[in-house]
N, CA, C and O atoms as a MOPAC input file, in Angstrom:
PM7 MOZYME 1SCF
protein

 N     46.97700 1   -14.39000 1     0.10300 1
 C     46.10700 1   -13.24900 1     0.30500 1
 C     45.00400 1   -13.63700 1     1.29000 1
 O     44.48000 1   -14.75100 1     1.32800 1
 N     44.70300 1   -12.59200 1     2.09200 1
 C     43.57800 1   -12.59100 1     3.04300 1
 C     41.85400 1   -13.33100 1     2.33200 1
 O     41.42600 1   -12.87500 1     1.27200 1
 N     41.31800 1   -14.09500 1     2.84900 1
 C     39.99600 1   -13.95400 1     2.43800 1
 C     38.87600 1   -13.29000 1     2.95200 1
 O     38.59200 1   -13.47600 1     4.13500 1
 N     38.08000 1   -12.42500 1     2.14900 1
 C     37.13700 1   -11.41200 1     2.63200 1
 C     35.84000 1   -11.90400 1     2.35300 1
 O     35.62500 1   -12.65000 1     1.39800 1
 N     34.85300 1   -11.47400 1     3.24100 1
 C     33.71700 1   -11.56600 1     2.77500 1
 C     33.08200 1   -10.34200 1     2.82500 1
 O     33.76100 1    -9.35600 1     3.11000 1
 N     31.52000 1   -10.18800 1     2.52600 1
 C     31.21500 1    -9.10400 1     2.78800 1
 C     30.26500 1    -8.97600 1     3.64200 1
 O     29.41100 1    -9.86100 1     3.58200 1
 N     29.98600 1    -7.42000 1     5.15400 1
 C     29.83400 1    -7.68900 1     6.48800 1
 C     28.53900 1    -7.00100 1     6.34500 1
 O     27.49400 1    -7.33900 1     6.90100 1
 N     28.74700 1    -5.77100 1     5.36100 1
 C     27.26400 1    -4.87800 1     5.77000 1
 C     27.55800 1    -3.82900 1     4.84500 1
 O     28.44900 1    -3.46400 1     4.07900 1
 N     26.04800 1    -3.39300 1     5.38100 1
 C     26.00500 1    -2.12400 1     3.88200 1
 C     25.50300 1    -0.86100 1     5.43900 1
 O     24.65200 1    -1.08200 1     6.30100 1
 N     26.43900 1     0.43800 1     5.28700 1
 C     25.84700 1     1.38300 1     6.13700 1
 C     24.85300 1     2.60200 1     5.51400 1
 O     25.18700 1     3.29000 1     4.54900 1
 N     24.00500 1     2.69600 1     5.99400 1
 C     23.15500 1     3.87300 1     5.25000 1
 C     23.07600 1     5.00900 1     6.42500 1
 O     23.34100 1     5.01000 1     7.62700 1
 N     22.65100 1     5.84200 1     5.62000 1
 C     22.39900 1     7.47800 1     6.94000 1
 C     20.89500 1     7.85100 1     6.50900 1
 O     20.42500 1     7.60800 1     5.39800 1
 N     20.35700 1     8.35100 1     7.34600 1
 C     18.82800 1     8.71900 1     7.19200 1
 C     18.24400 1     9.98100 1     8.15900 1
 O     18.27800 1     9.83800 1     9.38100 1
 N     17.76100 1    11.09900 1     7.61700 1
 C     17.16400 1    11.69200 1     8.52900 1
 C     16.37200 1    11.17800 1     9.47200 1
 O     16.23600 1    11.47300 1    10.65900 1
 N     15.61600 1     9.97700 1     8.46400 1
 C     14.31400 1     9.46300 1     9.43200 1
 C     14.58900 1     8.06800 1     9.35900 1
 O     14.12200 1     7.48300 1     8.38100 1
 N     15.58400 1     7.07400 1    10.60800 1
 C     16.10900 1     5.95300 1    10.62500 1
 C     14.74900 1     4.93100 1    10.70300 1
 O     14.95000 1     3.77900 1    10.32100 1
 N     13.41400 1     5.26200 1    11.16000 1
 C     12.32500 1     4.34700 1    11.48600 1
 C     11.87200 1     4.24500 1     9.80500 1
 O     11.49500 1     3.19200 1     9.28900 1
 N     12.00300 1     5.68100 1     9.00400 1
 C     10.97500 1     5.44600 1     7.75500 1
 C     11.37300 1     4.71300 1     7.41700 1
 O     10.70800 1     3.68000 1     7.34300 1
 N     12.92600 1     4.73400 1     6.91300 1
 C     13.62500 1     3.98400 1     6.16200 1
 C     13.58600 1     2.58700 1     6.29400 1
 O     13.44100 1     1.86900 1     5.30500 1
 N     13.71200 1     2.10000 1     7.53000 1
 C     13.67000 1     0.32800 1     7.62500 1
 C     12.28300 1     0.14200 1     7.44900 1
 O     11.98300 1    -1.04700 1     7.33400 1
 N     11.29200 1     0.97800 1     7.38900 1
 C      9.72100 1     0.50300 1     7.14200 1
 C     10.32800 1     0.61000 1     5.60100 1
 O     10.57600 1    -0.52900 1     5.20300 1
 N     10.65400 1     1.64400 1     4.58500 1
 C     10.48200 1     1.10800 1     3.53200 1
 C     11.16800 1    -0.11200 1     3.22900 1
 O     10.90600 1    -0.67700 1     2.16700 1
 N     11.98100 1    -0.57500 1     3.98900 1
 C     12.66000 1    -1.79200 1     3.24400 1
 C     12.17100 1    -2.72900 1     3.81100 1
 O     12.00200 1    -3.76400 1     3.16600 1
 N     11.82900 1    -2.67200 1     5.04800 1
 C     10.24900 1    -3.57700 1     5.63800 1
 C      9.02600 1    -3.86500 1     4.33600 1
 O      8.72800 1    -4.97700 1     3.90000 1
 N      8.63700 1    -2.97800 1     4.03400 1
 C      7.41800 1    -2.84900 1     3.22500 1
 C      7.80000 1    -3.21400 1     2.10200 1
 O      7.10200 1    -4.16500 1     1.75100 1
 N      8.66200 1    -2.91500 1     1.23300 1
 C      9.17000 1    -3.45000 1    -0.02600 1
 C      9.94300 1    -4.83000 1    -0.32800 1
 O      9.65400 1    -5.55000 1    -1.28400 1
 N     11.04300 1    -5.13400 1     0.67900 1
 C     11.81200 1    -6.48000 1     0.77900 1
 C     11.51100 1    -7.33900 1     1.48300 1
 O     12.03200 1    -8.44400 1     1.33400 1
 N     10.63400 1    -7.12300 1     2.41300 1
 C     10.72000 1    -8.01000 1     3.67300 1
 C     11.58400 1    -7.84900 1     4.83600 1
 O     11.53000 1    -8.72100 1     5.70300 1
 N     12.26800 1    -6.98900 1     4.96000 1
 C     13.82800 1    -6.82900 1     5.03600 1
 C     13.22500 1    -6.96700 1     6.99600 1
 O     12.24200 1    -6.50400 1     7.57500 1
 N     14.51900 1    -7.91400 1     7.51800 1
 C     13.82500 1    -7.59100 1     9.32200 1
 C     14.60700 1    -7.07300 1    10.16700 1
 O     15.79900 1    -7.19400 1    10.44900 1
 N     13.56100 1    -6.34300 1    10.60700 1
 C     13.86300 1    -4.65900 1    11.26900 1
 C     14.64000 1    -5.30200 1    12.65600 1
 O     14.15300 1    -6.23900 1    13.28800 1
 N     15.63900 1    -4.78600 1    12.93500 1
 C     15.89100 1    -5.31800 1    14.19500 1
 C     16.15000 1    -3.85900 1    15.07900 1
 O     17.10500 1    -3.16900 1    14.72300 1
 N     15.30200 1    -3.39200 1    16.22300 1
 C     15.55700 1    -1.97000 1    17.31700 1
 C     16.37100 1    -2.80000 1    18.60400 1
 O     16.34700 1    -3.90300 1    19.15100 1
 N     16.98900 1    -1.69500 1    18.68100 1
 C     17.75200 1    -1.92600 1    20.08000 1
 C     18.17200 1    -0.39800 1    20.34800 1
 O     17.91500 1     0.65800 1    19.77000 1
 N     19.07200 1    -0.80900 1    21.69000 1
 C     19.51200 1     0.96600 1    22.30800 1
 C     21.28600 1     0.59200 1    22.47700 1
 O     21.78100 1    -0.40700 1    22.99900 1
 N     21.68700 1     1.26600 1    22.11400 1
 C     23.25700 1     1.27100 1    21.80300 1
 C     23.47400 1     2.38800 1    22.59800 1
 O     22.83500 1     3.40200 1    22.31700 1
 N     24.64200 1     2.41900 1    24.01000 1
 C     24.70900 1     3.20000 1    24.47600 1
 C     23.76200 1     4.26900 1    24.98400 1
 O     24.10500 1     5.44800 1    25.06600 1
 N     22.82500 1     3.92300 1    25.24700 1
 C     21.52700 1     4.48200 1    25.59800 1
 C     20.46000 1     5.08700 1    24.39800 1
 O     19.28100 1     5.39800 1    24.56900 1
 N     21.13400 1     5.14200 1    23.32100 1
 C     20.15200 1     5.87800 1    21.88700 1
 C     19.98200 1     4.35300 1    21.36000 1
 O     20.50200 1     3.24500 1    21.49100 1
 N     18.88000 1     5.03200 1    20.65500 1
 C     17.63300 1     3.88900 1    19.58400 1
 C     18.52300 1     3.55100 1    18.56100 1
 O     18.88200 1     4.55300 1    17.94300 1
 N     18.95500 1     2.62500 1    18.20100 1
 C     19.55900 1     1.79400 1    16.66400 1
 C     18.54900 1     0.73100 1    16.39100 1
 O     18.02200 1    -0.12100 1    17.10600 1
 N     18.42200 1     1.12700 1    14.81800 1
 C     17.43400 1     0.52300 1    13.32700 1
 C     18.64100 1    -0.21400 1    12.39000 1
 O     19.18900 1     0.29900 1    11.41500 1
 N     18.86900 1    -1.38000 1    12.88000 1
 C     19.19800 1    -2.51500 1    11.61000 1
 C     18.50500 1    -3.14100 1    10.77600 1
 O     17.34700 1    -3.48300 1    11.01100 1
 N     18.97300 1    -3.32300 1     9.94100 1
 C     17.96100 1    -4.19700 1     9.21600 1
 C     18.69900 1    -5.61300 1     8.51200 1
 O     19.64600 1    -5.30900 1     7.78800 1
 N     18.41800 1    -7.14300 1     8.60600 1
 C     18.35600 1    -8.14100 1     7.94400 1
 C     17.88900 1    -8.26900 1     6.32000 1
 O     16.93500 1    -8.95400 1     5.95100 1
 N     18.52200 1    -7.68800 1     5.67000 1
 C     18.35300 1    -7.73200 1     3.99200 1
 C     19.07300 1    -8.64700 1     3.28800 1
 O     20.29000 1    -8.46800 1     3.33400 1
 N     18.53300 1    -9.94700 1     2.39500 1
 C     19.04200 1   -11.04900 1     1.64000 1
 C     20.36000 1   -11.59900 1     2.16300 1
 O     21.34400 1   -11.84200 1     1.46400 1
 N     20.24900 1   -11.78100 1     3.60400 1
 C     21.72500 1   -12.04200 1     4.43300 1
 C     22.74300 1   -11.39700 1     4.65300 1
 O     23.85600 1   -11.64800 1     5.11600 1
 N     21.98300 1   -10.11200 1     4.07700 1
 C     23.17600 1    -8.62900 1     4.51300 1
 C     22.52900 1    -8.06600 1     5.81700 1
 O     21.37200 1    -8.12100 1     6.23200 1
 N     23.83800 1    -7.42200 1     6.39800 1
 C     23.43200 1    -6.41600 1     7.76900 1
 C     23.59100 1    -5.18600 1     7.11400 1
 O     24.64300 1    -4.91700 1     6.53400 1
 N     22.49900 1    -4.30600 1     7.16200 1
 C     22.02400 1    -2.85000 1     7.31200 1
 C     22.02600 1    -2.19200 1     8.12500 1
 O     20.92400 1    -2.03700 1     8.65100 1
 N     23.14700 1    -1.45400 1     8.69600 1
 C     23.16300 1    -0.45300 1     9.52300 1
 C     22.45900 1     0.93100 1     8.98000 1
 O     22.55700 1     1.30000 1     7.81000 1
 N     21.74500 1     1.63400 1     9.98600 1
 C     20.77100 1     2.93000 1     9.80500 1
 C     21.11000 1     3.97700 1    10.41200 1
 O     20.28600 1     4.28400 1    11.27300 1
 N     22.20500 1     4.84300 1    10.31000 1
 C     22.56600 1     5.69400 1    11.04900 1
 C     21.29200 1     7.28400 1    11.16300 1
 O     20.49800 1     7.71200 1    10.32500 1
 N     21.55700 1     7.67300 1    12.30300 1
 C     20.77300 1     8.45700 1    12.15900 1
 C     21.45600 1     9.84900 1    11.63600 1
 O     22.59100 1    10.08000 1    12.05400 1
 N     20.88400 1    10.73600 1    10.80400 1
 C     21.58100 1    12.29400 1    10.94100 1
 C     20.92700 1    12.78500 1    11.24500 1
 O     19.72400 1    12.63700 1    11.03400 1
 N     21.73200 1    13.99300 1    12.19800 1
 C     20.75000 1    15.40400 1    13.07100 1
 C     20.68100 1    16.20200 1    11.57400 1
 O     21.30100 1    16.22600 1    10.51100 1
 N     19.30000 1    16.95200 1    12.32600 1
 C     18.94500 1    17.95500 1    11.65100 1
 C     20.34800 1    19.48000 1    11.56100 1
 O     20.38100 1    20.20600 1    12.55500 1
 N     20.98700 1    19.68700 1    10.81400 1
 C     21.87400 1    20.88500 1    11.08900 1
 C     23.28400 1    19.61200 1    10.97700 1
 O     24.14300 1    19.91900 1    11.80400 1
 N     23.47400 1    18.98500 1    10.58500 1
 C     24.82600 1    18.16300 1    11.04700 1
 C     25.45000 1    18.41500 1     9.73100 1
 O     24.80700 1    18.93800 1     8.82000 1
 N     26.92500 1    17.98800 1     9.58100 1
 C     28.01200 1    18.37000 1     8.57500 1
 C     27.64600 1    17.27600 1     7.76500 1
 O     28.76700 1    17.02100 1     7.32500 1
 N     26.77300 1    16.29000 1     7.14800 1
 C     26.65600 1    14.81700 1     6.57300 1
 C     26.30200 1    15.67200 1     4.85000 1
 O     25.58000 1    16.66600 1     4.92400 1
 N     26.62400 1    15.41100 1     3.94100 1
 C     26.21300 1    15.88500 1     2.14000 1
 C     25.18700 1    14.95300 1     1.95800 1
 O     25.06400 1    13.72900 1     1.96500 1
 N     24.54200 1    15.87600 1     1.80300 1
 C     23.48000 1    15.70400 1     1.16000 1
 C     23.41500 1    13.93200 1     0.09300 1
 O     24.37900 1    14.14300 1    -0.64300 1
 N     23.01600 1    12.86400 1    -0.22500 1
 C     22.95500 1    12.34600 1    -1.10100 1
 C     22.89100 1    12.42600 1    -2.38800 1
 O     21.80900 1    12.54900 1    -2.96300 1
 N     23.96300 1    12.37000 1    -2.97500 1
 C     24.02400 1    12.45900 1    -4.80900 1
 C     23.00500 1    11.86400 1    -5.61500 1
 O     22.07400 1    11.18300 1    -5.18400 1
 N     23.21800 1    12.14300 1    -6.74400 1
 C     21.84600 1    11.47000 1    -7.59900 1
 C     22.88700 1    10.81300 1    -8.40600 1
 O     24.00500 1    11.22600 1    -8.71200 1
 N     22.27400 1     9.67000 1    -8.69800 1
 C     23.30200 1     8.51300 1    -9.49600 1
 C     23.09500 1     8.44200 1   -11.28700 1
 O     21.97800 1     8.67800 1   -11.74900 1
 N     23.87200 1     8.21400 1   -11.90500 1
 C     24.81800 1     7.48000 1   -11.44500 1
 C     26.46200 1     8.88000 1   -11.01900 1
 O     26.69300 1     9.87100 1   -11.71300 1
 N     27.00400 1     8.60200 1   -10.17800 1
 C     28.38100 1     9.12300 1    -9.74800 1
 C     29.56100 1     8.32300 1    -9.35200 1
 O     29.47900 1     7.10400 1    -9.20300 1
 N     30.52900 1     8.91000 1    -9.20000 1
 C     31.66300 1     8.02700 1    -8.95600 1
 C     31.61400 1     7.87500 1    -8.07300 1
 O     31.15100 1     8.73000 1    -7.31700 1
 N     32.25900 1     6.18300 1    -7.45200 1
 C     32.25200 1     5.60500 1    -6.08900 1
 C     31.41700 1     4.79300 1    -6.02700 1
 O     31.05800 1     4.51600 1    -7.17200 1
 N     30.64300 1     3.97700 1    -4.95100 1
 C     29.63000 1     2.99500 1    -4.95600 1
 C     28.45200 1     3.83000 1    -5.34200 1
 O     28.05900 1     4.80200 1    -4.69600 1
 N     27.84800 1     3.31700 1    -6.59200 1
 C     26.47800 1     3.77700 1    -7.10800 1
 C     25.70900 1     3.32200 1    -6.74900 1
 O     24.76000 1     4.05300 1    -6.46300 1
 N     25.52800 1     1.58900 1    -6.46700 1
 C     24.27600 1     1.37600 1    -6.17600 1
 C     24.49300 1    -0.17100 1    -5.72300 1
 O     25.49400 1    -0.81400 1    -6.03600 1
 N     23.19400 1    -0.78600 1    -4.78300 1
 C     23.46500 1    -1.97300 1    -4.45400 1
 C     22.20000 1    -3.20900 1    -4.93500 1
 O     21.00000 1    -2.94000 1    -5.00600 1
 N     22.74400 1    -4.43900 1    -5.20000 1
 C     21.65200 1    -5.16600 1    -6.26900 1
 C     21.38000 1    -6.14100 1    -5.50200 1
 O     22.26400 1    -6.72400 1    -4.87500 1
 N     19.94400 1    -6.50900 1    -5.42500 1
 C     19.17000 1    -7.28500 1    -5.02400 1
 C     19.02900 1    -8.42000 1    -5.94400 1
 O     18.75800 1    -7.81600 1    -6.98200 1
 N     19.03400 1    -9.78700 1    -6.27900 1
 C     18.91500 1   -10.90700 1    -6.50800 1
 C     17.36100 1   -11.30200 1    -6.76700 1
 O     16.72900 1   -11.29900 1    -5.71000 1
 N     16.72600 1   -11.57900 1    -7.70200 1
 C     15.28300 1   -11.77000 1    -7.73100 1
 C     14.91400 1   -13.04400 1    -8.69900 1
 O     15.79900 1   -13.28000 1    -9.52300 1
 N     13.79300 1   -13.89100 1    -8.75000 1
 C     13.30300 1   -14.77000 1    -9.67500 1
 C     12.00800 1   -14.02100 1    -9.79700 1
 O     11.31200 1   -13.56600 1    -8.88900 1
 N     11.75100 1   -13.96600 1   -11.56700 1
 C     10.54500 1   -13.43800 1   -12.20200 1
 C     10.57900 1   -11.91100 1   -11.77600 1
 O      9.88400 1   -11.52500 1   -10.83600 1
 N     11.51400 1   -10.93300 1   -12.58600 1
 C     11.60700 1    -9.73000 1   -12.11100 1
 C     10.37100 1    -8.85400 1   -12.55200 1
 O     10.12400 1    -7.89600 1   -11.82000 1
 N      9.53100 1    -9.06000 1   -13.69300 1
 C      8.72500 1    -8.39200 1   -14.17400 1
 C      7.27200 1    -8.51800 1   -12.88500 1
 O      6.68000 1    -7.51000 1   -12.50000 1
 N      7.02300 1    -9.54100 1   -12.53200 1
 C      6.35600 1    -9.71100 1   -11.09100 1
 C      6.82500 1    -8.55700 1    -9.90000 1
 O      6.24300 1    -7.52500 1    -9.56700 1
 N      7.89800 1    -9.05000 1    -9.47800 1
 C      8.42200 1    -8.43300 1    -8.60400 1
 C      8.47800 1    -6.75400 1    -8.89200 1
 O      8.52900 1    -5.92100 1    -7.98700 1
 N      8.46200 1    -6.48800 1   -10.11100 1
 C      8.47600 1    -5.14500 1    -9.88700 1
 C      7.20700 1    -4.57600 1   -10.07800 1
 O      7.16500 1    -3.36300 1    -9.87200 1
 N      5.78800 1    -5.31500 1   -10.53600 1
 C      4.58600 1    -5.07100 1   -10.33100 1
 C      4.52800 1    -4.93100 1    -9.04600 1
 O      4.58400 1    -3.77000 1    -8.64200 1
 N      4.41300 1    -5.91800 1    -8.13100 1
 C      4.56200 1    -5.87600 1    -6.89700 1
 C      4.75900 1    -4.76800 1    -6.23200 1
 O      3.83200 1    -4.17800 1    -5.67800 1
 N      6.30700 1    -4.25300 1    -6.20500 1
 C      6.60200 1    -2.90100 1    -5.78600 1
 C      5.99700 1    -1.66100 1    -6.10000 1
 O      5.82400 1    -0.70100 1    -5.35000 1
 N      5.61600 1    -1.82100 1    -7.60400 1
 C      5.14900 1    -0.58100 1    -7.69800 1
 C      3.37200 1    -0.58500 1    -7.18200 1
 O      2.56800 1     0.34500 1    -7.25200 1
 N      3.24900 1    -1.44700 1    -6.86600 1
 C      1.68800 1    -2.08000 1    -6.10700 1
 C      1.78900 1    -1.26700 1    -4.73700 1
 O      0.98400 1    -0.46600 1    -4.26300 1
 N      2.89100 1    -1.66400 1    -4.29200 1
 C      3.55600 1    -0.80900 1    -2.73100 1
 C      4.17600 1     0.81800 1    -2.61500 1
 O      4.41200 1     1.42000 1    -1.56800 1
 N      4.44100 1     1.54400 1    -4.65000 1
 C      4.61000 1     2.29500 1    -4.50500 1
 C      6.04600 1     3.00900 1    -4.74300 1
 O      6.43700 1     4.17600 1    -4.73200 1
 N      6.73900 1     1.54300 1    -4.99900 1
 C      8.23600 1     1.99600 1    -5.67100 1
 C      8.41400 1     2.97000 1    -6.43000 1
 O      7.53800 1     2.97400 1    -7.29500 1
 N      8.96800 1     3.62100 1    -6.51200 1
 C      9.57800 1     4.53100 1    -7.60400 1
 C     10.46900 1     3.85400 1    -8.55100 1
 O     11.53100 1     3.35400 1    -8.17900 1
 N     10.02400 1     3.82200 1    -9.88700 1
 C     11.30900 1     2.78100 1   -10.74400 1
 C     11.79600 1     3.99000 1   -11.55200 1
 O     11.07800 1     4.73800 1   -12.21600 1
 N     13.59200 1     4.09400 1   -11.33800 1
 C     14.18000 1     4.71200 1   -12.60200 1
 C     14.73800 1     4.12800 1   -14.13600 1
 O     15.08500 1     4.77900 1   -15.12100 1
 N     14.68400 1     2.74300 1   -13.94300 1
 C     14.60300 1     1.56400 1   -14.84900 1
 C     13.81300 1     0.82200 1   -14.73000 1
 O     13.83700 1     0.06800 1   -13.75800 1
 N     12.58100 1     0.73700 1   -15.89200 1
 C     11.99700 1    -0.43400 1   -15.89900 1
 C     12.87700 1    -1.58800 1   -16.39200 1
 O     13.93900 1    -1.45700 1   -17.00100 1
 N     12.20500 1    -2.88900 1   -15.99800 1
 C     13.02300 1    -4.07100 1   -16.44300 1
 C     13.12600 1    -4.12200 1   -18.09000 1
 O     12.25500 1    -3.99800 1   -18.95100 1
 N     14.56200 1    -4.36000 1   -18.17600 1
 C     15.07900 1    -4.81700 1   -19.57300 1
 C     15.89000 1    -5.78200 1   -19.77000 1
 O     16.50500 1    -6.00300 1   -18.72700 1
 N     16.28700 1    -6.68500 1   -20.86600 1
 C     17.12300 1    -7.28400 1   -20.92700 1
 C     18.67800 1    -6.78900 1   -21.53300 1
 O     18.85900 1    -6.83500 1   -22.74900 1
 N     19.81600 1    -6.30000 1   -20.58500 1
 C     20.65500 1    -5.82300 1   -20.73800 1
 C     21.86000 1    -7.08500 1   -21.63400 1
 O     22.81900 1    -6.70300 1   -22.30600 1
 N     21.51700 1    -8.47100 1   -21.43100 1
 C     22.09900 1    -9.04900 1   -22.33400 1
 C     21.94600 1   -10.51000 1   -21.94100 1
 O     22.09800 1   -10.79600 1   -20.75300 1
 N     21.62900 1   -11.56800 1   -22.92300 1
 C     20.92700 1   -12.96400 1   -22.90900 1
 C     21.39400 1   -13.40700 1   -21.46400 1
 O     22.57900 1   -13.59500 1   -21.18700 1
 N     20.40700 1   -13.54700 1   -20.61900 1
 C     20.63000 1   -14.40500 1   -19.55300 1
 C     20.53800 1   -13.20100 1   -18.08400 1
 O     20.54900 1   -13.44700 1   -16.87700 1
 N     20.45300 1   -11.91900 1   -18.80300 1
 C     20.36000 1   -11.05600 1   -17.51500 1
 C     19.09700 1   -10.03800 1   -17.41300 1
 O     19.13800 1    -9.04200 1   -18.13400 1
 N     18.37500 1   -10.16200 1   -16.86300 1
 C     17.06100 1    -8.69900 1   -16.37300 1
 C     17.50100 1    -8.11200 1   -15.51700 1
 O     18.01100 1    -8.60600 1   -14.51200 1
 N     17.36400 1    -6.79200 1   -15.79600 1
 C     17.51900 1    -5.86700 1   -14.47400 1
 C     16.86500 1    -4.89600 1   -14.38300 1
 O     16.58500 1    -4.42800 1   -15.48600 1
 N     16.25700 1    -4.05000 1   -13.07900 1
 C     15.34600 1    -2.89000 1   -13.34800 1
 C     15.94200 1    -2.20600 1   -11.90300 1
 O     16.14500 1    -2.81500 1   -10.85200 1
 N     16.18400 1    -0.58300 1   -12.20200 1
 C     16.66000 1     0.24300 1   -10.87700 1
 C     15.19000 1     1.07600 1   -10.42200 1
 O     14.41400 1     1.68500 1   -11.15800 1
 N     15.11700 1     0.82800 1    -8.73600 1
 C     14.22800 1     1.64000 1    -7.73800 1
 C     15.23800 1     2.36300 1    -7.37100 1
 O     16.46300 1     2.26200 1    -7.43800 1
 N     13.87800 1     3.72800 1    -6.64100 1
 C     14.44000 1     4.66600 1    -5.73700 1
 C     14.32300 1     4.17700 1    -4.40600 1
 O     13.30100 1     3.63700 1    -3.98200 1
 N     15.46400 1     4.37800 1    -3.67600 1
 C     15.28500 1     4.07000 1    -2.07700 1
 C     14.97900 1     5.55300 1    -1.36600 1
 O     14.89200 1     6.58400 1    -2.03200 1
 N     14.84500 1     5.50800 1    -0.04700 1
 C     15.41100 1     6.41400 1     0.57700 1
 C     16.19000 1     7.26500 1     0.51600 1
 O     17.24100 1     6.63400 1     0.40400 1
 N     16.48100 1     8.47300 1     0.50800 1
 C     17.91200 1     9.15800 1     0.63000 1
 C     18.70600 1     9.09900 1    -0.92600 1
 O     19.86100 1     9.48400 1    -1.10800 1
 N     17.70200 1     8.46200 1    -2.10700 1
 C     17.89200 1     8.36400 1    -3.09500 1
 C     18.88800 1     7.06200 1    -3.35200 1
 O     19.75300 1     7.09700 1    -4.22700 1
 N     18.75600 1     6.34200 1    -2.81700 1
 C     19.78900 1     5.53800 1    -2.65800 1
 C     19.15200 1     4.63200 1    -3.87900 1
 O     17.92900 1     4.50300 1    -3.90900 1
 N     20.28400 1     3.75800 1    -5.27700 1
 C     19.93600 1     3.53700 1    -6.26100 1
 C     19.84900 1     2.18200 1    -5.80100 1
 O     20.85600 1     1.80900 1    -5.19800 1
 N     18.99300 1     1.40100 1    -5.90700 1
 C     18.51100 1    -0.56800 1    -5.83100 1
 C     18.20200 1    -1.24300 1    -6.94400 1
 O     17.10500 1    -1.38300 1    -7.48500 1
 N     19.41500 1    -1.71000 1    -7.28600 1
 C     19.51700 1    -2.72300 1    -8.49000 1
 C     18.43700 1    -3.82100 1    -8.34400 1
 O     18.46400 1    -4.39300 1    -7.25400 1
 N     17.57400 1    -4.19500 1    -9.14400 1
 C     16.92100 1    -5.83800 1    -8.94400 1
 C     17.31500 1    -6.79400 1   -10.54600 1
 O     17.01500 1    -6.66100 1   -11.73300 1
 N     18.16900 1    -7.79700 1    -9.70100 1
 C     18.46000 1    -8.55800 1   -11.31200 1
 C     17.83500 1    -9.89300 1   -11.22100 1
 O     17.41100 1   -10.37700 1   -10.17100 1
 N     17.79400 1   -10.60300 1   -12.67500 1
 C     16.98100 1   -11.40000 1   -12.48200 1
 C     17.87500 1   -12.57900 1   -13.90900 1
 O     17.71400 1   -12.43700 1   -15.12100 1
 N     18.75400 1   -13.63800 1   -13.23000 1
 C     19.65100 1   -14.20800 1   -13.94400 1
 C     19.02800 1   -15.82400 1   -14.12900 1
 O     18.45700 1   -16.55700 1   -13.32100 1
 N     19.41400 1   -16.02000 1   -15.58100 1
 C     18.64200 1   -17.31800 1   -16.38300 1
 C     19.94800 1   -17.67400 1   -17.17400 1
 O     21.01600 1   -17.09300 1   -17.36800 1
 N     19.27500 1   -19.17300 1   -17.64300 1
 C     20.49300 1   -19.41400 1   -18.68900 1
 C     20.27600 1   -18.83400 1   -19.68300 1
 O     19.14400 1   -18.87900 1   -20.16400 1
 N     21.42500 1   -18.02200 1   -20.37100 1
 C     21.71500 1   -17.78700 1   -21.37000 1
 C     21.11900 1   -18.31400 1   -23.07200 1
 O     21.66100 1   -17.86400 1   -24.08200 1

């Protein structure tokens, strides 16, 4: 069998600048601009993932973003040490949390933010057991 890794996560955004500021402002995440074929492209460098930022026109055929949880990819998880910090932090910056941190079972914390576009952001926070 083939070996895979994984390349990138694509997002869509009305507003491609807000969006990498929030993940600027919240993760650290680094913004990378350039011009692709003559238009503005917003990547972003997140925990060694590539973030593509597509833009959508105003009036375009794109659905709306679901509210989670739904079928298909629900949501994507961020990796953290000392999650109860970290999510002071955020909400210091203004996060929206739909889970505060809990312990879902010996050895695991996890707490879900709102992103952009509603997009659901896992933060877990793994110990020994």
């Amino acid at each position: 069998m083939s070996g895979f890794t994984f390349e990138h996560i694509h997002l869509r955004s009305p507003d491609p600048e807000a969006t990498a500021q929030f993940y600027e402002a919240m993760f650290g995440a680094n913004v990378i601009r350039s011009v692709v074929g003559g238009a503005p492209r917003i990547d972003l460098k997140l925990g060694g993932m590539d973030v593509f930022i597509a833009p959508v026109a105003a009036g375009s055929d794109v659905a709306p973003a679901p509210r989670s949880p739904y079928q298909g990819l629900d949501h994507f998880g961020l990796h953290v040490r000392n999650i109860d910090a970290v999510v002071a932090e955020l909400k210091a910056k203004g996060a929206v949390f739909t889970m505060e941190p809990n312990t879902i079972r010996p050895g695991l914390r996890i707490a879900f933010l709102r992103g952009p576009q509603d997009v659901s952001i896992e933060l877990l926070e793994r110990s020994a057991a």
